[in-house]
LOPATOR-430287 format. One record per residue: residue in three letters; x, y, z of N, C-alpha, C in turn; residue number from 1; chain. Coordinates in steps of 0.1 Angstrom, whole numbers, plus 2048, in hexadecimal, padded with zeros to 3 digits. Example, Ala and Ser with C-alpha at 12.3 -4.5 7.8 and 13.67 -1.06 7.14 Angstrom:
NODE  code  n.xx  n.yy  n.zz  ca.xx  ca.yy  ca.zz  c.xx  c.yy  c.zz  pos  unit
NODE   ALA   884   7C7   84E    87B    7D3    84E   884   7DF   84E    1     A
NODE   SER   880   7EA   847    889    7F5    847   881   800   84F    2     A
END
This chain:
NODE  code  n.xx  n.yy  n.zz  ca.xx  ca.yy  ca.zz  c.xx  c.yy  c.zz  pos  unit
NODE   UNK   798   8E5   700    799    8D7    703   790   8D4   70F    1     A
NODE   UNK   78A   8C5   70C    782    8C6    71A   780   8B4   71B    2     A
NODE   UNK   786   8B5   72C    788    8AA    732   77A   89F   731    3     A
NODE   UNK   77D   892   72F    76E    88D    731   770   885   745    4     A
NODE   UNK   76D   887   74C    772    884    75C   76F   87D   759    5     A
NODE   UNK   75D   875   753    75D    868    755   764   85E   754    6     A
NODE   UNK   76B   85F   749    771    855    740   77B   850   74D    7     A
NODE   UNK   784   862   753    78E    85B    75A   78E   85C   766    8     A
NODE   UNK   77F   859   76B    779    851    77C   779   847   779    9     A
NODE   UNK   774   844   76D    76F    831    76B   77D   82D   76A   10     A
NODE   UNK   786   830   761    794    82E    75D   79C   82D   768   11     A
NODE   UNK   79B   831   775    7A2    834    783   79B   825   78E   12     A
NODE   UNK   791   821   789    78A    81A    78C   787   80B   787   13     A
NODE   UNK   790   80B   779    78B    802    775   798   7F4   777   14     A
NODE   UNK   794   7E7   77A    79D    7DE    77C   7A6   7DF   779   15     A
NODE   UNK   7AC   7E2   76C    7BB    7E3    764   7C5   7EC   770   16     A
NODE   UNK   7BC   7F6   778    7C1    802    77D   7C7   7F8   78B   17     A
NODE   UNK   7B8   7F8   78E    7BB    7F2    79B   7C1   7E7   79F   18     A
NODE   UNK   7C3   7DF   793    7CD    7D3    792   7DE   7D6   797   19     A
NODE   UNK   7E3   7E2   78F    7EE    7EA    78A   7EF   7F0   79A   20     A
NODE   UNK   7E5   7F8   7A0    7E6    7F9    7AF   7EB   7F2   7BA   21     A
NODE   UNK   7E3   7E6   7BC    7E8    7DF    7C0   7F3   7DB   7C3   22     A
NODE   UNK   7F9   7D6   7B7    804    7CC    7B5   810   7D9   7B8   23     A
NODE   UNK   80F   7E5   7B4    818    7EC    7BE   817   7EF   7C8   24     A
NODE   UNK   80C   7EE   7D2    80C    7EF    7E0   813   7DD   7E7   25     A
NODE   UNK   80D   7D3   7E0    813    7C5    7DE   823   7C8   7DF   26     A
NODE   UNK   829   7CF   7DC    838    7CF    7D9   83F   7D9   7E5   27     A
NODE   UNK   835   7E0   7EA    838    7EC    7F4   835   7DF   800   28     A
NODE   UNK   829   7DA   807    829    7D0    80E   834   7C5   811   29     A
NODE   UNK   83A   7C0   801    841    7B6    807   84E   7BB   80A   30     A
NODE   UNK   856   7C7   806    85B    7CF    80B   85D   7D5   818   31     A
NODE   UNK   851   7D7   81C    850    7D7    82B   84E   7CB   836   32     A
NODE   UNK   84A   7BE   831    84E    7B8    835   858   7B2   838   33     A
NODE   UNK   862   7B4   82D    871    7AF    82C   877   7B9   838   34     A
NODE   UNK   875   7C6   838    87E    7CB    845   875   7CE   84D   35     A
NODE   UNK   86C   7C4   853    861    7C8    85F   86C   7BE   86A   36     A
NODE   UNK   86D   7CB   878    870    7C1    883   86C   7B9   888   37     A
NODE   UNK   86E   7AD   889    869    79E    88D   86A   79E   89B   38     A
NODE   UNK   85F   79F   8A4    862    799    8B4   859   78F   8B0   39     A
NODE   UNK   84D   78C   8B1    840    784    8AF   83C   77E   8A6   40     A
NODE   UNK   83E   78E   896    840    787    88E   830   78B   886   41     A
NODE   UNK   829   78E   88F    81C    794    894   81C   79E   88A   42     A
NODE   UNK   827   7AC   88D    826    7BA    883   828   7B3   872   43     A
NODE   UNK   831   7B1   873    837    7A9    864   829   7A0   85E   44     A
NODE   UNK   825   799   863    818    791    85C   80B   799   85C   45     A
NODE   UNK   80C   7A1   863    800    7A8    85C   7FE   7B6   858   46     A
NODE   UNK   80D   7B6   850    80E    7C1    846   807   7BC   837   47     A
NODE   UNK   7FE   7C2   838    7F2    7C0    82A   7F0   7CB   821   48     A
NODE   UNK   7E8   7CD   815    7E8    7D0    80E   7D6   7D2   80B   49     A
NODE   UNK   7CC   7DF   810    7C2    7DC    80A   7BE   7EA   806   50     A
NODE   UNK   7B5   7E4   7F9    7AF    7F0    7EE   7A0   7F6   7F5   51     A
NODE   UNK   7A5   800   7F2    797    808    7F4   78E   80D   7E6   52     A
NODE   UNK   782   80F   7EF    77A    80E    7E2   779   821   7E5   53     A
NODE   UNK   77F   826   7D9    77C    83A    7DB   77D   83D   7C5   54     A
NODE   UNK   77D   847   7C9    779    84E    7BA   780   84A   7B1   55     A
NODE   UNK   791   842   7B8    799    83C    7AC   79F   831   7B9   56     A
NODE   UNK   7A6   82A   7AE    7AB    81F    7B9   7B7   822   7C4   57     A
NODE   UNK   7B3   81D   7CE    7BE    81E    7D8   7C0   816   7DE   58     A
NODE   UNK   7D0   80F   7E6    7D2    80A    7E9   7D8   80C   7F7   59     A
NODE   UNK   7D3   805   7FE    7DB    80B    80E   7EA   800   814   60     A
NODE   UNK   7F1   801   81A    7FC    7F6    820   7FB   7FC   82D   61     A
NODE   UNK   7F5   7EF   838    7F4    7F1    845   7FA   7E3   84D   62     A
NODE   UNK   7F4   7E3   85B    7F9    7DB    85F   7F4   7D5   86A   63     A
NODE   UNK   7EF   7C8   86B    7DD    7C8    876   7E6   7C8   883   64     A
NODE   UNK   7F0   7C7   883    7F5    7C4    88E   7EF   7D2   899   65     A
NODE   UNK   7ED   7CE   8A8    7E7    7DB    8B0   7F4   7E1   8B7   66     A
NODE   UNK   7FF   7D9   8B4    80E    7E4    8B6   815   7E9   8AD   67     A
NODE   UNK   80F   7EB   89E    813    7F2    893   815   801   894   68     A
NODE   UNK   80A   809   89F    811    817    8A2   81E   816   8A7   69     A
NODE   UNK   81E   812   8B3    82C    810    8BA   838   811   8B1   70     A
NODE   UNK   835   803   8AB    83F    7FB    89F   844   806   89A   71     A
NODE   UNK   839   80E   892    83E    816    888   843   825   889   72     A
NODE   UNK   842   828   897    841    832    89D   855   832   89D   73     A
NODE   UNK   856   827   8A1    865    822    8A5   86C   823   897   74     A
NODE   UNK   866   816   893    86D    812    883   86C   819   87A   75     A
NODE   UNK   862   81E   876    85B    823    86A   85B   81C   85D   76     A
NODE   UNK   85A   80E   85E    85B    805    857   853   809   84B   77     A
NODE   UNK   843   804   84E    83E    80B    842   843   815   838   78     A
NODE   UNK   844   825   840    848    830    837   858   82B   831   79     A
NODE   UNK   85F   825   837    86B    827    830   866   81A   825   80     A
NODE   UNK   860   813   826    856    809    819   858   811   80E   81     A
NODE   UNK   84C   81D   813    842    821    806   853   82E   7FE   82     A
NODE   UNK   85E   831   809    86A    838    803   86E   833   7FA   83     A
NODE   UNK   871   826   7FA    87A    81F    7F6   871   81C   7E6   84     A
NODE   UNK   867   816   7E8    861    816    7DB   861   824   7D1   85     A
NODE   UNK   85F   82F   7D7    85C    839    7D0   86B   83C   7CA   86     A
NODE   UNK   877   839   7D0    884    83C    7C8   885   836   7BF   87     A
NODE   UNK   87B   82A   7C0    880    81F    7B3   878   822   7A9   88     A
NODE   UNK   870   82E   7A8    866    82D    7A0   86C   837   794   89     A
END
């Protein structure tokens, strides 16, 4: 038996995929928004969601905020995001 890679680079790559990406990093974000610590209000709003362009789709969840180390150093908001999603999966 023998793999065709192309088929499943383009396949990893192709809208349908990266649509489906998304929309679960989309659900990991608004998740971490919902328990992001509010002082400013600052960390919580600029918890985003953006795709990178690599060999298959990916999706990142960050946070433009410039006290998001700190933040998460403390809280660990994010990672306990991306926990919580992965039990439900």
């Amino acid at each position: 038996m023998q793999f065709n890679n192309a088929f499943f680079e383009d396949l990893s790559r192709s809208p349908g995929v990266r649509a489906l990406v998304q929309a679960e990093a989309e659900k990991i974000a608004a998740d971490a928004r919902g328990s992001a610590p509010v002082d400013s209000g600052k960390y919580r709003d600029g918890i985003k969601v953006v795709m990178k362009n690599q060999r298959r789709a990916v999706a990142v969840v960050l946070s433009t905020d410039p006290k998001t180390m700190l933040i998460e150093s403390k809280t660990g908001n994010l990672a306990r995001a991306l926990q919580r999603w992965k039990r439900k999966r």
